[in-house]
N, C-alpha and C positions, 0 to 999 in steps of 0.2 A: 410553547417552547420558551424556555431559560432566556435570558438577553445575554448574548455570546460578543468577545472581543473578535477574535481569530478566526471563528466561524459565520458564516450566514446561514442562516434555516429558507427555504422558502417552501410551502404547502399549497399542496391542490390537490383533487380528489383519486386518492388513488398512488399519489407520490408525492415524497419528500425529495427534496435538495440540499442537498451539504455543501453549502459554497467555500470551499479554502478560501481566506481572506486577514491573508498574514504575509502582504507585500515586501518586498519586491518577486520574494520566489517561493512563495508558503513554505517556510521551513518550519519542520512541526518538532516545535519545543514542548513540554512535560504539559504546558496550560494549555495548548489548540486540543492536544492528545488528550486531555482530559475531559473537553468541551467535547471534542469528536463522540467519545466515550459517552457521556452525560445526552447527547442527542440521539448516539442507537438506540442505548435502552428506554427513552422514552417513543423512539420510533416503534420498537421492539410490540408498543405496548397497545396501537394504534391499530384500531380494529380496519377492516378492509385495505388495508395501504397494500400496493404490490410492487410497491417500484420504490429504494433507497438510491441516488445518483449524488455520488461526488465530482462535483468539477470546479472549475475553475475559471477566472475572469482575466487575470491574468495570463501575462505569455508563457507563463510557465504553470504544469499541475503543481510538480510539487519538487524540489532538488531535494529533498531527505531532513534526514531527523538532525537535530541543530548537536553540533561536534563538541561545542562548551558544555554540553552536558553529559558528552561522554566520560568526562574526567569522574576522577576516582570517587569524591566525594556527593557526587550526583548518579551516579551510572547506577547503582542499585532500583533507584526513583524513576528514572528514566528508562531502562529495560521493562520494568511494573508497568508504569505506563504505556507503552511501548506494545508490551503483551496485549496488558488489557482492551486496549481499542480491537485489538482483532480477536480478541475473544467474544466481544460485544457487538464487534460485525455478524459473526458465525452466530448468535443468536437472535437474530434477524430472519422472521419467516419468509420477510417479504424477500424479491430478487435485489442482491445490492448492484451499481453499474459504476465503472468509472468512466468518463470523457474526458479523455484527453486529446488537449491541442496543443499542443508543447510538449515541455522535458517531464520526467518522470524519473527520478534517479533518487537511489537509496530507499531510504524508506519511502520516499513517494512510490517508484516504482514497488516497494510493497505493497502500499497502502491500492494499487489501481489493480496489482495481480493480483491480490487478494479478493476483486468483487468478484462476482458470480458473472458480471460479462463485462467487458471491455472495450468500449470503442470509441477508435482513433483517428485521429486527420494524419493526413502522411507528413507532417510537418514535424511531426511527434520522435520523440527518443526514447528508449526505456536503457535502462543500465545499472548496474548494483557495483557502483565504483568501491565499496569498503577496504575491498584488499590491500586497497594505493594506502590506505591510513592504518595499515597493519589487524586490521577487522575483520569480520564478518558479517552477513544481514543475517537477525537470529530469524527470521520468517519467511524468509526465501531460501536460506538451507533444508526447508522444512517442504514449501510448496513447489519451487521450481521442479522439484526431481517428477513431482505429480505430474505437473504439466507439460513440462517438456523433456524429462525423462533425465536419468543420472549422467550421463557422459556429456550433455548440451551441457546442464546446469554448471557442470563441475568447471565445464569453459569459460560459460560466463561467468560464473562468482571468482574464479584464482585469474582470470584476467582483467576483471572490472571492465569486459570489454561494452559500448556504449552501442548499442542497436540501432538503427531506421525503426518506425511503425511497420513498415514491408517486411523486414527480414523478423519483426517480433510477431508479425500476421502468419509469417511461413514456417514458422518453428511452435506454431499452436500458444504461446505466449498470452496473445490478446484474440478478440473473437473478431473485430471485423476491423479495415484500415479505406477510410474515404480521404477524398480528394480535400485540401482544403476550402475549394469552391462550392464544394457541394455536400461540407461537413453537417453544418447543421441542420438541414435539409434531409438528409438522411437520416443523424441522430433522433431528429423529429420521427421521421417515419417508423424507427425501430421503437422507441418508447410508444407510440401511440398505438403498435401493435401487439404489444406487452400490457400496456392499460385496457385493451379490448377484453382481456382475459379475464378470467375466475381468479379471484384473491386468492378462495380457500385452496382450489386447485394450481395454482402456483405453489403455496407454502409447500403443501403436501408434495408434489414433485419434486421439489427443491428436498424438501427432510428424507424422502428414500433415498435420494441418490447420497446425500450425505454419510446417510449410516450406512450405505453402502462402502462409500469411498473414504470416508473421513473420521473414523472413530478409532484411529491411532496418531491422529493430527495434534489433538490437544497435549497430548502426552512427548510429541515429539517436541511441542513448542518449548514445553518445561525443562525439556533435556537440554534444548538448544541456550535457554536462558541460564539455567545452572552453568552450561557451559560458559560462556561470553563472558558470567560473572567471575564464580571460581575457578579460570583455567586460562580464558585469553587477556581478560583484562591482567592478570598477572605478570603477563608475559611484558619483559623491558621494550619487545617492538610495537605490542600492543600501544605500551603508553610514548613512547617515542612517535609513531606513525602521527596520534590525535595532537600530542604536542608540537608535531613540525607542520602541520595544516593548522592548527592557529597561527603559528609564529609565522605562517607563509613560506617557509623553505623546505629544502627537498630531504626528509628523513634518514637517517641513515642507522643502517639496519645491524642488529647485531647476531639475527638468527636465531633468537633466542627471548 
């Protein structure tokens, strides 16, 4: 593996680790996203691997994609970016996993829905704050409605409202929520009984259910990106919202 700023790699047989490693709160700027990127597909490529695991060392997973790059003159580079890491996750045979022991929010909280399992300490938050900054998340307009269905989703995304691990455990969100005491202890147990398995019979499970469930996924991503690009970023609250979270004060909206 590539020698990474932002990211850590660590290997062992059978799994890869993605360490976020962009303190104080891994906020994923255009170059972690591109790193994340440049590590699936060489993941992608690794014969017997059956376990991809993003986490983190830090107190936080991940508080989302960095807001200076939302502006006008980045935002095309940064959606691309942005897309592509999760395009490059979904080609991934192996199972990807996030662990989370902290906050999750924005894209992070993309980046952990988006594995294929999720598991969390109750100490944990998921939330897709965009709305407050006049946005949207282009990849959880697309998944949440999968996972937890259109009228949840539509709750949380136009409320940016900020969940427990418990209530994102009971709304099907994430797959399993442990104790902090006995987080890793358990994360242990579940990986080591994911590593007991067949490679090739993981991938295989994994690709039917895929092309089962997911072969209008990609297509919706693109719409969703088109959109964010030629339609919200447009919009005067669109750039008001990103502009009053830099400057630190409270937005004010023109509806329009």
């Amino acid at each position: 593996m590539s020698d990474y700023k932002l990211i850590r790699i660590e290997e062992s047989p059978g799994r890869l680790d993605i360490v976020l490693n962009n303190p104080p709160v891994n906020i994923l700027n255009i170059a972690m996203m591109r790193e994340i990127c440049d590590a699936l597909e060489k993941a992608a490529l690794i014969e017997g691997l059956k376990l991809v695991i993003f986490r983190s060392e830090a107190n936080h997973f991940s508080a989302g994609a960095d807001v200076s790059e939302h502006q006008e003159d980045q935002v095309v580079d940064m959606i691309g970016a942005f897309g592509r890491m999760f395009r490059c996750m979904s080609r991934v045979p192996a199972v990807t996993m996030a662990v989370v022991n902290g906050s999750a929010l924005g894209g992070g909280c993309e980046l952990a829905t988006f594995c294929d399992i999720v598991l969390a300490s109750d100490k944990s938050k998921f939330g897709q704050p965009e709305i407050m900054l006049g946005v949207f998340p282009p990849v959880a307009v697309v998944t949440f409605p999968i996972l937890v269905g259109r009228n949840r989703s539509l709750e949380l995304l136009i409320t940016g409202k900020i969940i427990s691990a418990g209530e994102a455990d009971k709304i099907g969100l994430i797959n399993q929520v442990y104790t902090a005491a006995e987080f890793k202890e358990k994360v242990d147990e579940f990986i080591s009984s994911i590593l007991s398995l067949s490679a090739s019979s993981i991938a295989l499970t994994k690709k039917a259910i895929d092309c089962a469930m997911y072969q209008p996924v990609m297509e919706a991503f693109r719409h969703a990106d088109r959109e964010y690009i030629e339609e919200l970023m447009q919009t005067e609250d669109a750039r008001e919202g990103l502009t009053a979270f830099l400057e630190k004060r409270k937005p004010v909206w023109q509806d329009r």
